[in-house]
Structure formats: C-alpha cells, structure tokens
N, C-alpha and C positions, 0 to 999 in steps of 0.2 A: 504494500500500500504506500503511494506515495502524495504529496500536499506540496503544490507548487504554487510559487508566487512569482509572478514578474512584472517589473515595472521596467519602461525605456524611456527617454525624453530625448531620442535624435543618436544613438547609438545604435549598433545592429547586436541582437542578445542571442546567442545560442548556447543550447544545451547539448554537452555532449557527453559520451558514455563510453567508454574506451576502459578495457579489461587490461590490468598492470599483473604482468606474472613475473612470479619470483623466482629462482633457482636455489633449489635445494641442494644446500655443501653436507655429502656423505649419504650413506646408508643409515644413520643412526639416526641424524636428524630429520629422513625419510621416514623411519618408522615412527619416531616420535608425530609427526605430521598427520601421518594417518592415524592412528592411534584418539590422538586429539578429536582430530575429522569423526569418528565414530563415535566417542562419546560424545560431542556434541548433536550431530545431526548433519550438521549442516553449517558452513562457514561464512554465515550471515552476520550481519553487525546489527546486534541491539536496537539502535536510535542513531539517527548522521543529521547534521545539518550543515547545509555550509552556503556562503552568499559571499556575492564577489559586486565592485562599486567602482566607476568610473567616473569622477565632476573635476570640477576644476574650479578654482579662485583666482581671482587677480592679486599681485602683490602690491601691499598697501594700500588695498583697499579694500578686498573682501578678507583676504588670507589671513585668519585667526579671529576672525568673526564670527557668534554665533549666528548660525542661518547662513553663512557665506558660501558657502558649496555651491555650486550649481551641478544638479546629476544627469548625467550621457547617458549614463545606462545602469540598471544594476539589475540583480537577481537573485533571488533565494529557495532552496531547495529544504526539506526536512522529508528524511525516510525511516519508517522502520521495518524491522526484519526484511533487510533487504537483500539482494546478491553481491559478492564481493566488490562492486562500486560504491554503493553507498549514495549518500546525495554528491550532487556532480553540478557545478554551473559554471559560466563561463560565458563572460563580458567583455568585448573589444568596442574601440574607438575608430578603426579602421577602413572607413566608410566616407569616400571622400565628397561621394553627393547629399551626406549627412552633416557634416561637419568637416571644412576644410581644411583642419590641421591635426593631426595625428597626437590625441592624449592619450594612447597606450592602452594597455589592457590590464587584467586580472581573472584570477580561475582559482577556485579551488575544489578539491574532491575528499571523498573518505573512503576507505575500502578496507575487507576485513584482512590482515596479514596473514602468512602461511605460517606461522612459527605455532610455536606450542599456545594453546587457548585462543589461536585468531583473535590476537590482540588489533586493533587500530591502526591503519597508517595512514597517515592524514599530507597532502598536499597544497600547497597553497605557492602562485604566484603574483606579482604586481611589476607591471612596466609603467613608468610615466613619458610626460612629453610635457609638451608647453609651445606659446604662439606670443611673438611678438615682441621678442630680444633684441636690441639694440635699433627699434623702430618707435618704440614707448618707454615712459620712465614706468609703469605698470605693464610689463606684461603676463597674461595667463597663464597660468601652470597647473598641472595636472594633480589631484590629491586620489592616488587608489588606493582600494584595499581589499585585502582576500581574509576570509574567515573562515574556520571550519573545525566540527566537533563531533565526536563521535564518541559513545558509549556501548560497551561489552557487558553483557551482567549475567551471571553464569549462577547457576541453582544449585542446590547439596539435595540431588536424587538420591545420596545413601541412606543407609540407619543407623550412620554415626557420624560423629560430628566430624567435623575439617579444623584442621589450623591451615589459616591462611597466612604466610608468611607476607606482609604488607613491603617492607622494604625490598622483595623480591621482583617488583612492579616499578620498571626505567624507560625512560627512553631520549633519543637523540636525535638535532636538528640537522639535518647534514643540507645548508644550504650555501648561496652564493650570492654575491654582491657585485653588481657592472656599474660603474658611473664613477662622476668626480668625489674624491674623496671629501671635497665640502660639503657634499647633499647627498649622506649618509641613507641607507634604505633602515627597517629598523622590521624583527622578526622577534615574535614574541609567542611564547609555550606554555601550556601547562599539564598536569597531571593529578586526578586525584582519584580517589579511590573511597568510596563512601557504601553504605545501607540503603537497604529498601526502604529509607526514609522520603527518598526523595521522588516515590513512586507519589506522596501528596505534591499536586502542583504548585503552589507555594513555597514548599521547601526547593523544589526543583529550578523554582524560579531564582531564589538566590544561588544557586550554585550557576546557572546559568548567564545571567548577567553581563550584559554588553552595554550598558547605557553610561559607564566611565570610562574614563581611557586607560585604569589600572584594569579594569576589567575585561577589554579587549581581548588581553592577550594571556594576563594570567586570569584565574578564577576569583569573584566575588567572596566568596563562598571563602569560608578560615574552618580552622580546629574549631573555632567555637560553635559555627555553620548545624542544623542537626542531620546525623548520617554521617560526618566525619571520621574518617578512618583512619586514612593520610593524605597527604598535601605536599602537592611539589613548591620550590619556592623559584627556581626558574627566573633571576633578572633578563629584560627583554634585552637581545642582541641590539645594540648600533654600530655601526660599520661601513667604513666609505671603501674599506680596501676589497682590494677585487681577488677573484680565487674562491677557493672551495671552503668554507670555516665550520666548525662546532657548535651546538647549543645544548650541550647534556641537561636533561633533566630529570631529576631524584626525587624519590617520596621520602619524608616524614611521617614517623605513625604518628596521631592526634589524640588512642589512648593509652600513653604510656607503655605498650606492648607492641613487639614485632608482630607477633601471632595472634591474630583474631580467630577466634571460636566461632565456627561456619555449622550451625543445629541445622538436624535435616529437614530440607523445605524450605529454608531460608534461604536470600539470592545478595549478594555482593554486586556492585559493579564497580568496572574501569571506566574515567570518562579523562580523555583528553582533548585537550585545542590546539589550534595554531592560528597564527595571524600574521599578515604581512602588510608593511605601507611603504608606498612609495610617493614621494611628492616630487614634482616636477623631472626632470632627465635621469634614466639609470634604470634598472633594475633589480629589483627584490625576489629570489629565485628560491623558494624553499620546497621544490617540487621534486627534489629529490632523497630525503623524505623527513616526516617528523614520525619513526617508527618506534611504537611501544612494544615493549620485549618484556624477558623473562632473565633476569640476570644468569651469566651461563653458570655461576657457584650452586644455584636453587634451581635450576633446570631439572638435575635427576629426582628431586624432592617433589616437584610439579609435576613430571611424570610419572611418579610411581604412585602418588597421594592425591591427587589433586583431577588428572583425566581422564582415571576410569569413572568418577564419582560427578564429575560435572556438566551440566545440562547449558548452554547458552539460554538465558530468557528472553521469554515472549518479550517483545516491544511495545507493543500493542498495550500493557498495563501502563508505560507511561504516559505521563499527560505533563510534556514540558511548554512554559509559554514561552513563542520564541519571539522575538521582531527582527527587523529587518535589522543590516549595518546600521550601528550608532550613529550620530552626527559628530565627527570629528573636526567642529568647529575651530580647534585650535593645535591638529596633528600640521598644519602644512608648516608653521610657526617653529612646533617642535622640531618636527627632523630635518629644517634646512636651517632654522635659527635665522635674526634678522641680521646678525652679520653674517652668516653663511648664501643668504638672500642677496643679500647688498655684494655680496664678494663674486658669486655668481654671474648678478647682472654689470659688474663691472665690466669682469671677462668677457660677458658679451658683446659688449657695447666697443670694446677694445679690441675685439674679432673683425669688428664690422669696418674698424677706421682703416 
C-alpha cells in the first residue's frame, strides 16, 4: 500500500523505482542472508518515507527569510510493507521550457538491505545551481533538499524472551561532496531504536519531527522521548572538500542497559534518516549509502539468537503523521554563511571582468 503526494510549481517531478542489489562477500554471509530471509518472510521494510524539494531564494533578499523559498518542484512518498524500494521520489529542475536556468535537483529512496534483519538503507541526493552572477548585486540561488526514513520493526514469535543487544545496531554515511569549498553541502543522520510505543500516533509524531532544522536530520525525539531504547547522537556532516568522506553513526542505550528484554509478542523497531542540503553550486551526494548494519562483533549472536525467532512487523499498525519538507527559511544562510555568500558572489563578478 502506498500514499503519494505531489506538488510542482514549474519543475518537471518524476517518480522513479529502480531495484539496488547488493553482492554478497562469502558463503557464510550467504547463509546468514537466507537464513534471515526465512525467518522473516519477506524482505520488506516496515514504514519508508522520503521527499525531495527544489526552490530557490534571492541573496539579500529573500535568502534567510521566513516564507522566502520559492518551490520548483517537490514530492513526497510514504510506504509501508513495501518491496525492497521503499518510498522513492525524485525532483529535477531541468526543464528549460519551464524554467530557464538550471537549479539542480534532488532524490531520495529507502530500501530494505540484504545483511542480517534487512536492516534500512536509505539514499538521499541534492545538486544546486543558481541565475544571475555577476549581472545583479542579488542573484538567485538554489536551496534543495533530500529526506528520507525508514523503519524495520521485527516481532518475538518465540516462547521466550530475547535480549536484544541495542548497541549492536550502526550504521555509516559513505557520501561525497562537489563544489567550492566556500558553499559547503551539509549531510545529516540518525538512528534510533525505540518500543511499540510509538505505534500511538503522537508519540510517533515526536520521534518523527521535521519542522526544526535540529530535527531534519537528527531525531526530535531524546532518551527522554517515550519508546526510547537508544539514540544515535550523529553531528551533521559540513564539508566543502570534495572526495568520498564518512559519517559513522552509533546508538546509545537510553535505559541504562545494552540488552533489552524482547517478551514474546512484543515488537522493537529500527528507525533511521538521512538528509541532505544543498544551497546554490555543488553537490550533496549521499547516494551511496547511509547503510544500517549489524556490528560484525554481534553478528554471530544475531544469528544464532535473534533470526530464527524474529518476524518483521506488519506496517500497517503504524499511524505516523508525516508532512511534507520543513520550511528551511534560514538553511541557505546557514550553509553558505553571509560571508561565504559575499565571497562567492565576489568571484563571480571577478569571473565576468
């Protein structure tokens, strides 16, 4: 079952759906795979949602205004129990009978991973652009951004209880950075691990939370949050340098204990995000991937303990309120700075003499 939203204003939106396979290293980690595969069912993911946003602001004038966005295009996807894509969307600007200057695009996806428990791997891109460098003392520039979330939540079909080893649950940004190292891109994670607390929508809602710019990219939602289990602390990447870079992110348990006591019947979930912004030239590339894993120390403990006895859960008992991308009234500000802005449009204008 999937709930689609889109909205355009002069951009061209498509949705696309492209199968990501992964190659399995060895015979062991094959069997662990299968293995997995069979106690679950099926290698679906829980709940996905992901939404991608193409606008633009003028500098010093709209850029760090609230209300100042003007949006191209955007779109938002929310699925659950779905097939290894997950929610999928994907927003460009490249449409030259629509809009004659090229502000870039953005995309992101979710999809269930092949490792042990079809944990999440979540992609997210953002390219910018901009119009009107060294022709105006304001010219327009692009603010995007890519979102995307996904939740695993796995059941204790046994008749005895589980310890669930919470610090056992990682994962890593492996993305990339293009542009001037003045107008930095900025890539932001997180990871938490909570109770079927937040199967009431309320609670769900605070874990969810996109309407701050702390909450973009990490989680609203703390230890004190209810459902709390652990909680990654993940500071968001900024980064003007180009190449391949890291963003490990780690759980904290929230009570006092590695191992959480999983009664039969009861369901745990993993929920992770990723987020990406780009403002004006360059791009924000974290499309390769933000993969949540199984630390390889706890691996054979996972498979001996953990997936003959675990069920992926229905989706369908959630009831998350989602909305669209937040208004980042004041991201274009952030990750170009006004002297990174001023420094920018110097260059331009010093291009053009």
């Amino acid at each position: 079952m999937a709930m689609r939203t889109f909205g355009s204003l002069g951009a061209s939106v498509m949705v696309f759906r492209s199968r990501y396979s992964g190659l399995l290293a060895g015979a062991a980690l094959g069997a662990a795979v299968a293995a997995a595969g069979a106690a679950r069912a099926d290698d679906d993911l829980t709940w996905s949602y992901a939404s991608a946003r193409v606008s633009t602001c003028v500098v010093g004038v709209t850029c760090g205004q609230s209300g100042g966005l003007t949006v191209l295009g955007q779109e938002t996807s929310v699925d659950v129990n779905t097939d290894s894509n997950g929610a999928s969307v994907h927003v460009n600007d490249y449409s030259p009978s629509l809009t004659p200057n090229n502000y870039g695009m953005a995309f992101a996806s979710a999809e269930a991973g092949t490792g042990l428990l079809a944990l999440p791997v979540l992609k997210a891109y953002a390219s910018g652009g901009g119009s009107g460098f060294g022709t105006t003392p304001n010219p327009t520039i692009a603010v995007n951004i890519a979102t995307v979330q996904a939740i695993q939540g796995y059941t204790n079909t046994s008749a005895n209880a589980l310890l669930i080893p919470l610090s056992a649950f990682t994962g890593l940004v492996d993305y990339e950075m293009l542009g001037s190292p003045s107008n930095p891109g900025t890539v932001y994670a997180g990871l938490a691990i909570t109770t079927s607390a937040i199967l009431d929508s309320t609670i769900a809602a605070q874990w969810f939370g996109t309407s701050t710019v702390s909450g973009f990219g990490q989680f609203t939602g703390s230890c004190g949050t209810p459902g709390a289990l652990a909680l990654s602390s993940a500071a968001p990447a900024v980064s003007g340098a180009s190449g391949t870079q890291y963003l490990p992110v780690t759980t904290s348990s929230c009570t006092g204990s590695d191992a959480y006591t999983l009664n039969p019947g009861d369901s745990f979930y993993v929920w992770s995000r990723l987020s990406v912004v780009r403002a004006s030239f360059g791009v924000t590339d974290a499309s390769h991937t933000f993969n949540v894993t199984i630390t390889p120390e706890a691996q054979p403990f996972v498979q001996a303990n953990l997936v003959p006895s675990l069920m992926r859960t229905d989706g369908a008992s959630l009831n998350i309120p989602t909305s669209a991308v937040p208004e980042p009234s004041t991201w274009a500000m952030m990750i170009l700075g006004f002297g990174g802005a001023g420094a920018m449009l110097r260059r331009r204008r010093f291009a053009t003499i």
